[in-house]
DSSP file (Angstrom, degrees, kcal/mol; ACC not computed):
  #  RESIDUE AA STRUCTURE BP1 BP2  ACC     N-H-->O    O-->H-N    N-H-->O    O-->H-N    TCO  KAPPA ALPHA  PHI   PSI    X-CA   Y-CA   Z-CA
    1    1 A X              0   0    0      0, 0.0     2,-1.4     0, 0.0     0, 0.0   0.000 360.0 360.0 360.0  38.6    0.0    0.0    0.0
    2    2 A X        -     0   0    0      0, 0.0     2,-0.7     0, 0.0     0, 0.0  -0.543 360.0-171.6 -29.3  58.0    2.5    2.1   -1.0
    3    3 A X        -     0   0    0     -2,-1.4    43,-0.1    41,-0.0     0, 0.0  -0.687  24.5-115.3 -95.6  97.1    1.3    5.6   -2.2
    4    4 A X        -     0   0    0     -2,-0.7     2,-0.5     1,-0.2    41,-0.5   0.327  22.7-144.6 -15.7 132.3    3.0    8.6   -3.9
    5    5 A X        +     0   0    0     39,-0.1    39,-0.2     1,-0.1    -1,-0.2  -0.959  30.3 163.8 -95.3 111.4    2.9   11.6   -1.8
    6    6 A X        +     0   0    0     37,-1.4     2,-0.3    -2,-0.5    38,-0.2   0.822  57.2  34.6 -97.9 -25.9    2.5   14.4   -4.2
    7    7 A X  E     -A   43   0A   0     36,-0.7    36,-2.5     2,-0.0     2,-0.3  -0.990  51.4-157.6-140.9 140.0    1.4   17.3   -1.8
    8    8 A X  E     -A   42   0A   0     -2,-0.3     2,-0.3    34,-0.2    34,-0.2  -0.701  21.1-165.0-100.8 169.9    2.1   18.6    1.6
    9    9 A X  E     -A   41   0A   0     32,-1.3    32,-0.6    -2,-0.3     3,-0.1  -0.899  20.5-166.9-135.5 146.1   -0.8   20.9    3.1
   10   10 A X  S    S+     0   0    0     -2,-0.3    12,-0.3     1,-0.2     2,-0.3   0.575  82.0  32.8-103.4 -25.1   -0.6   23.2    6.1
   11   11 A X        -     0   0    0     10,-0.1     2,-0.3     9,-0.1    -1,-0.2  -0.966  65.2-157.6-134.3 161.0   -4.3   23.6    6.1
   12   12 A X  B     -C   19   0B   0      7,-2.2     7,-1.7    -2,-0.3     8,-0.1  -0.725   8.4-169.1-147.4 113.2   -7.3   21.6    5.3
   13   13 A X        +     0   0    0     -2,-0.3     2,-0.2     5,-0.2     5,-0.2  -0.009  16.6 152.8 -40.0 144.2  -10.8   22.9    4.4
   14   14 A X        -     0   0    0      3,-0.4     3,-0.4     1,-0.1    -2,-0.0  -0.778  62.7 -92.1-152.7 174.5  -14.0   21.0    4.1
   15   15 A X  S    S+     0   0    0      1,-0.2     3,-0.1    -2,-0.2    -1,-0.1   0.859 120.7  39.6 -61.3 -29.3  -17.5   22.4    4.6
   16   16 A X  S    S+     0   0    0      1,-0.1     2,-0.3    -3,-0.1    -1,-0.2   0.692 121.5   1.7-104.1   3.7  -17.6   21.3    8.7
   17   17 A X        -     0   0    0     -3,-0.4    -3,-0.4    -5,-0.1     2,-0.3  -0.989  51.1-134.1-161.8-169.6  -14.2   22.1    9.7
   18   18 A X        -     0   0    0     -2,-0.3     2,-0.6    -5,-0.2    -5,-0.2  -0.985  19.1-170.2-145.8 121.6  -10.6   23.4    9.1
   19   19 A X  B     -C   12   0B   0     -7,-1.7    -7,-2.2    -2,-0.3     7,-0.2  -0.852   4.6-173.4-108.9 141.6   -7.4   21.5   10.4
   20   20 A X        -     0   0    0      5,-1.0    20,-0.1    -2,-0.6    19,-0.1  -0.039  34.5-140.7-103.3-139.5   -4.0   23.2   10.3
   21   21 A X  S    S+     0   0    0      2,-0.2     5,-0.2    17,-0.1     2,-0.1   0.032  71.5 114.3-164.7  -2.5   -0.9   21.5   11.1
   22   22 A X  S >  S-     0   0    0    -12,-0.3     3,-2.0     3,-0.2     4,-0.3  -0.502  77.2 -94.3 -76.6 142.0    0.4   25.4   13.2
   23   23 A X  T 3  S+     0   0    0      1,-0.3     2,-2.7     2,-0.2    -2,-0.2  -0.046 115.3  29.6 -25.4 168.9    0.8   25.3   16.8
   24   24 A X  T 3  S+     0   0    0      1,-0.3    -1,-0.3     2,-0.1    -2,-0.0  -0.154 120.3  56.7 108.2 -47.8   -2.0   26.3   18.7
   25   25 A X  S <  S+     0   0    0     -2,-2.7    -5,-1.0    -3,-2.0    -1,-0.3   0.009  84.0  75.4-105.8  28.7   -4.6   24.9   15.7
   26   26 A X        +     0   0    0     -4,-0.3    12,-1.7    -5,-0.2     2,-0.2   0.442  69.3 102.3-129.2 -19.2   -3.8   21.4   15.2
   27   27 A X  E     +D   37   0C   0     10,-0.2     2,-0.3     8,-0.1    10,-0.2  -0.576  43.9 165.1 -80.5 138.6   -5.3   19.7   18.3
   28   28 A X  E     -D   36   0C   0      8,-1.6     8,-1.6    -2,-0.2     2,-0.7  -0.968  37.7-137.5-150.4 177.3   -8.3   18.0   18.2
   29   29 A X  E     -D   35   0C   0     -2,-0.3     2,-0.3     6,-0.2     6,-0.2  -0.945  28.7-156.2-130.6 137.4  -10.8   15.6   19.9
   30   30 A X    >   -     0   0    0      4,-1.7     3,-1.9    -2,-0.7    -2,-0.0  -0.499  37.9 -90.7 -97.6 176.5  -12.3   13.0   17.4
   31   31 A X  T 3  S+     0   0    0      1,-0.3    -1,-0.1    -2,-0.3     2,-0.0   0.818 123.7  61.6 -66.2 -41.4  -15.5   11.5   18.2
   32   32 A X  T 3  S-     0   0    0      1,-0.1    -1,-0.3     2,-0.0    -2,-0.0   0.135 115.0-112.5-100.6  45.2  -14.3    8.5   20.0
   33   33 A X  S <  S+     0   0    0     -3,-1.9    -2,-0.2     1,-0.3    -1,-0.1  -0.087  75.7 120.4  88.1 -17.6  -12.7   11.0   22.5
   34   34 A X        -     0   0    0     -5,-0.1    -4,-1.7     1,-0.1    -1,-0.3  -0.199  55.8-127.3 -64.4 174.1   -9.1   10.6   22.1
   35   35 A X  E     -D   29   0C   0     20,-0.5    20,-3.1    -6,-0.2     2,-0.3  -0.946  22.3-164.2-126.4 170.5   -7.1   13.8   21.1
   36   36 A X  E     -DE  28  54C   0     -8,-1.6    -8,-1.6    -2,-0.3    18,-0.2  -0.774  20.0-146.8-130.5 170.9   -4.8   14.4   18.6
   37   37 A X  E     -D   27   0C   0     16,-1.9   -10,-0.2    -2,-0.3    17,-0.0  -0.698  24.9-132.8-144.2 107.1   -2.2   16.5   17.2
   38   38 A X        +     0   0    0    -12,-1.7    14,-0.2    -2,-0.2     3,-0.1   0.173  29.1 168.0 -13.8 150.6   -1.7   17.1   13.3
   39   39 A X        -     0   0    0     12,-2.1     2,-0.3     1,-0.8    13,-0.2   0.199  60.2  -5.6-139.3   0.6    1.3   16.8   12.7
   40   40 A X  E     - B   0  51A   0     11,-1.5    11,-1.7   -20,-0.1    -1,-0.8  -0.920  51.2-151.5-174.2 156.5    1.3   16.6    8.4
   41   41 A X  E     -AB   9  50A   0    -32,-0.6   -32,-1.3    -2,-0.3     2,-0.3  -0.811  20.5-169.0-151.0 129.0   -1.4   16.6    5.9
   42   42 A X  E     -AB   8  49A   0      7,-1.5     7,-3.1   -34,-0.2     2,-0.5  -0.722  23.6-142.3-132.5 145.0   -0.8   15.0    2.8
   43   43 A X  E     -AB   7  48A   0    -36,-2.5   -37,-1.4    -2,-0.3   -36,-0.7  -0.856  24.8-174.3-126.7 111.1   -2.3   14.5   -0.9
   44   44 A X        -     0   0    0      3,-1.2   -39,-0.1    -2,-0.5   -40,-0.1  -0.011  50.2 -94.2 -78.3 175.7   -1.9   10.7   -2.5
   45   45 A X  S    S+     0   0    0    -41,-0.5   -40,-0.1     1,-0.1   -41,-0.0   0.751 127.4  21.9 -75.7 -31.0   -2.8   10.1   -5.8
   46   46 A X  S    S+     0   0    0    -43,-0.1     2,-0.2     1,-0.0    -1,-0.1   0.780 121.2  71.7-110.3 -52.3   -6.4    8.9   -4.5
   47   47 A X        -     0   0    0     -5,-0.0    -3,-1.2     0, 0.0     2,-0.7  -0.578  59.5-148.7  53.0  76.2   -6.3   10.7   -1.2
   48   48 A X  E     -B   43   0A   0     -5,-0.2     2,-0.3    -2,-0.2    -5,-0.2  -0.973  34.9-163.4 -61.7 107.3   -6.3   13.2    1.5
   49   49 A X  E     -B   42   0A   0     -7,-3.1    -7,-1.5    -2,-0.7     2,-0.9  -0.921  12.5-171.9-102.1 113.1   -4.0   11.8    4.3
   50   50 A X  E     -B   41   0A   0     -2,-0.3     2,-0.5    -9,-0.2    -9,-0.2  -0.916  19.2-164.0-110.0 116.4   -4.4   13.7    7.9
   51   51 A X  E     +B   40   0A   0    -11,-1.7   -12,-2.1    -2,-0.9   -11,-1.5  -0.969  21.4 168.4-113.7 133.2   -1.0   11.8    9.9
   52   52 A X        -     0   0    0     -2,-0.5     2,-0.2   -14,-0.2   -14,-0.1  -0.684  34.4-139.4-125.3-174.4   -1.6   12.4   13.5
   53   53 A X        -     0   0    0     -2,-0.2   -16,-1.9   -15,-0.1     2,-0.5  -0.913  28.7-121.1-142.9 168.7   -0.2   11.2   16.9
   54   54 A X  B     -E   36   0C   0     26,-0.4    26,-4.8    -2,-0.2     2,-0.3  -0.837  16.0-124.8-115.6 136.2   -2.5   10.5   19.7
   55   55 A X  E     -F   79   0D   0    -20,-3.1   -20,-0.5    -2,-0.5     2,-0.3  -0.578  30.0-158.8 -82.8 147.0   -2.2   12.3   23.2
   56   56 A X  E     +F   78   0D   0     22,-5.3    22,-0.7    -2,-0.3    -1,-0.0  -0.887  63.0  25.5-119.8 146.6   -1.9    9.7   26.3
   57   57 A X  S    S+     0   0    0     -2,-0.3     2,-0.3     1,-0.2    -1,-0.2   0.996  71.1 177.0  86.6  51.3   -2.7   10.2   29.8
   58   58 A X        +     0   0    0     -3,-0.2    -1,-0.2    19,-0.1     2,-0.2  -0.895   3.1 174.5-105.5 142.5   -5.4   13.2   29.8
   59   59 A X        -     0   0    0     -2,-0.3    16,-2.0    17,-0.1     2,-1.1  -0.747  42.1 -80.1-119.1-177.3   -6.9   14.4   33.1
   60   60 A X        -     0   0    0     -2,-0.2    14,-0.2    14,-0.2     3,-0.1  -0.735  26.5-147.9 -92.8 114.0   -9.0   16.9   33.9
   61   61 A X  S    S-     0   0    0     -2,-1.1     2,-0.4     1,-0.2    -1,-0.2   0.882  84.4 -23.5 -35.6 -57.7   -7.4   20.8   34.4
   62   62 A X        -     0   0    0     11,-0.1     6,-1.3    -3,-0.1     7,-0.2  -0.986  48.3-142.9-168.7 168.9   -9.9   21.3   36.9
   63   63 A X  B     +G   67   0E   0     -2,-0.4     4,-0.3     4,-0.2     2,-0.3  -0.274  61.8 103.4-124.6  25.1  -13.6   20.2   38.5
   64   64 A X  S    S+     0   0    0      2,-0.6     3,-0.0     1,-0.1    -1,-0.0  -0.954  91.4  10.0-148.6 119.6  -15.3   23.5   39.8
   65   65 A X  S    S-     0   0    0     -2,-0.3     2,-0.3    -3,-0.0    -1,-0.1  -0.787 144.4 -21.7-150.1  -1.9  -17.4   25.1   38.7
   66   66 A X  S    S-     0   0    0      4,-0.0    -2,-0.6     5,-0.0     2,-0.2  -0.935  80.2 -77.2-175.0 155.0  -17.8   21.9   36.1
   67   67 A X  B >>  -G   63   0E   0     -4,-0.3     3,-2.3    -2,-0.3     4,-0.9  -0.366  45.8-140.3 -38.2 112.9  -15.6   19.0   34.8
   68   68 A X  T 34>S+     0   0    0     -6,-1.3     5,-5.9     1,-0.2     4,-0.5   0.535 103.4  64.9 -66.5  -5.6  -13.1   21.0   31.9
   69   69 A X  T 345S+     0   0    0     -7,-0.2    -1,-0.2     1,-0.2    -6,-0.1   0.519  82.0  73.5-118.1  32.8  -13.4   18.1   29.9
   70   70 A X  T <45S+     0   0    0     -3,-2.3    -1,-0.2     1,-0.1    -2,-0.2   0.742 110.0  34.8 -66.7 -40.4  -17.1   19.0   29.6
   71   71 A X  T  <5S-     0   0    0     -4,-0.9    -2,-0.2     1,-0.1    -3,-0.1   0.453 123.4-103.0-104.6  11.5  -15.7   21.5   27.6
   72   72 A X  T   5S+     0   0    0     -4,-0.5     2,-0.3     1,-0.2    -3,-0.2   0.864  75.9 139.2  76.6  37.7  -12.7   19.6   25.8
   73   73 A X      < +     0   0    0     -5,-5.9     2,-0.3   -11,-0.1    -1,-0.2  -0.855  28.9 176.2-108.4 161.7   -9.9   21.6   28.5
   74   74 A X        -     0   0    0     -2,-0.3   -14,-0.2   -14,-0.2     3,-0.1  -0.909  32.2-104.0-154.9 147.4   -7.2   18.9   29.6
   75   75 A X        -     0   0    0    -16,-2.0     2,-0.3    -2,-0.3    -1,-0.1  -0.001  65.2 -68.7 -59.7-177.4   -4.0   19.1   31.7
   76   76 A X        -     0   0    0    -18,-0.1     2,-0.3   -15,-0.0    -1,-0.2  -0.607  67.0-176.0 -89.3 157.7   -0.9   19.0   29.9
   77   77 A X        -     0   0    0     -2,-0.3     2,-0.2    -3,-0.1   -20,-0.1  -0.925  26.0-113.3-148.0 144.1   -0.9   14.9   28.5
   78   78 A X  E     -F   56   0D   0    -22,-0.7   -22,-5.3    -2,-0.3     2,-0.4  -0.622  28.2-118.4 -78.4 142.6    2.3   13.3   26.5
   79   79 A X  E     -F   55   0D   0    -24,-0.2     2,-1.1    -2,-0.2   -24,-0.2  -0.622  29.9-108.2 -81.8 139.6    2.0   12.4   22.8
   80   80 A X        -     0   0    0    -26,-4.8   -26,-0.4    -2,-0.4    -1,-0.1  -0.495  30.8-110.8 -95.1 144.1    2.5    8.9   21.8
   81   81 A X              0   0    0     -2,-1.1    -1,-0.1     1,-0.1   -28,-0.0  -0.279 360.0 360.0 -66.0 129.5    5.6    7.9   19.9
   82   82 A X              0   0    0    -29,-0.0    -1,-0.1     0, 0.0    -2,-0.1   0.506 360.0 360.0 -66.2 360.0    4.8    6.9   16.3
């Protein structure tokens, strides 16, 4: 499964959201909770390619006046090595 990389992206559109690959705009939490952080986005011949790495270890920043990860805020968490 080998596929020519032909194009790198720093950002990527679509009509429901926009990822970057820049500090500060590259984290996200996918639907089955984890988070991530861009690190490349790439265009195959066939393709759109998003390569992430997955944050490990998240707690919650804090628990008053509500849970922070009602609202998707996290302590600082390690990335895991590709």
């Amino acid at each position: 499964m080998n596929k020519k990389i032909n194009i790198h992206f720093t950002i990527f559109v679509s009509v429901y959201f926009c990822i970057k690959i820049t500090d500060g705009d590259n984290c996200f939490s996918l639907n089955d909770d984890k988070i991530i952080v861009v690190m490349n986005i790439v265009k195959t011949i066939d393709d759109v390619c998003i390569i992430y790495r997955v944050f490990e270890n998240i707690e919650k920043l804090f628990i008053y006046p509500c849970n922070s990860s009602a609202i998707n805020i996290f302590k600082d968490c390690f990335v895991l090595d590709l």
